[in-house]
C-alpha positions in Angstrom: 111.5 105.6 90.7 113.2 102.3 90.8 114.5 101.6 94.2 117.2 98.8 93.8 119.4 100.4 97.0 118.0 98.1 100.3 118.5 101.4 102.2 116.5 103.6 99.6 113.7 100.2 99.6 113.7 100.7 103.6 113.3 104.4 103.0 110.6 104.4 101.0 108.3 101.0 102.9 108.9 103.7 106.0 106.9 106.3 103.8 104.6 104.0 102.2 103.9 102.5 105.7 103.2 105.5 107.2 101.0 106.7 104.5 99.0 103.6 105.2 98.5 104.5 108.5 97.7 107.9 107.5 94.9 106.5 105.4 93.3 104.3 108.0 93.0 106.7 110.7 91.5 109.0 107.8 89.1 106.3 107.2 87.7 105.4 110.4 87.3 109.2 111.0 85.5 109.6 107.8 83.3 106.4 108.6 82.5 107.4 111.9 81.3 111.2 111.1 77.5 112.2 110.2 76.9 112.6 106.4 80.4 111.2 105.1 81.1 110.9 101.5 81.3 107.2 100.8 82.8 107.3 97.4 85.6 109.6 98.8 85.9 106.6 101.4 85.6 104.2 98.8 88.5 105.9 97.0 91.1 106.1 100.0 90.0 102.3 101.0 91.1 101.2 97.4 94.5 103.5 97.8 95.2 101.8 100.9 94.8 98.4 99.3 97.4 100.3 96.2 99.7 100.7 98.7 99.5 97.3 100.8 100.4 95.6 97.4 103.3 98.0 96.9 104.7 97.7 100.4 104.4 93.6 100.1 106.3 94.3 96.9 109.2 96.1 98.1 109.0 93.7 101.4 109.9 90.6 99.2 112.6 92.5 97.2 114.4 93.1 100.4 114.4 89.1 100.9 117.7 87.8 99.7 117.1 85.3 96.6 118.1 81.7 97.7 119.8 79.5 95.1 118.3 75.9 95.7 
């Protein structure tokens, strides 16, 4: 999906964000039990870094281009 609409862009950095929140807590809960799976860690760590690059993404497509 090809969000273009600054309010569907907002929508979906508000999903993404949260899912990156999501992820963390899901991390350092993970991290912190007895026995955890590291490559299942491994795995959400590099989903979290998926979805930092796609929220910077849609971040600067909500910054209005500036003619110089």
């Amino acid at each position: 999906m090809q969000a273009q609409d600054p309010a569907q862009i907002a929508h979906l950095l508000a999903e993404l964000r949260q899912e990156h929140r999501d992820l963390d807590v899901a991390i350092q809960q993970m991290a912190t039990s007895i026995g955890c799976d590291e490559l299942q860690i491994t795995r959400m760590k590099k989903r979290k870094l998926l979805l930092k690059d796609a929220i910077a993404r849609l971040e600067s497509k909500l910054i209005p281009d500036l003619d110089a």
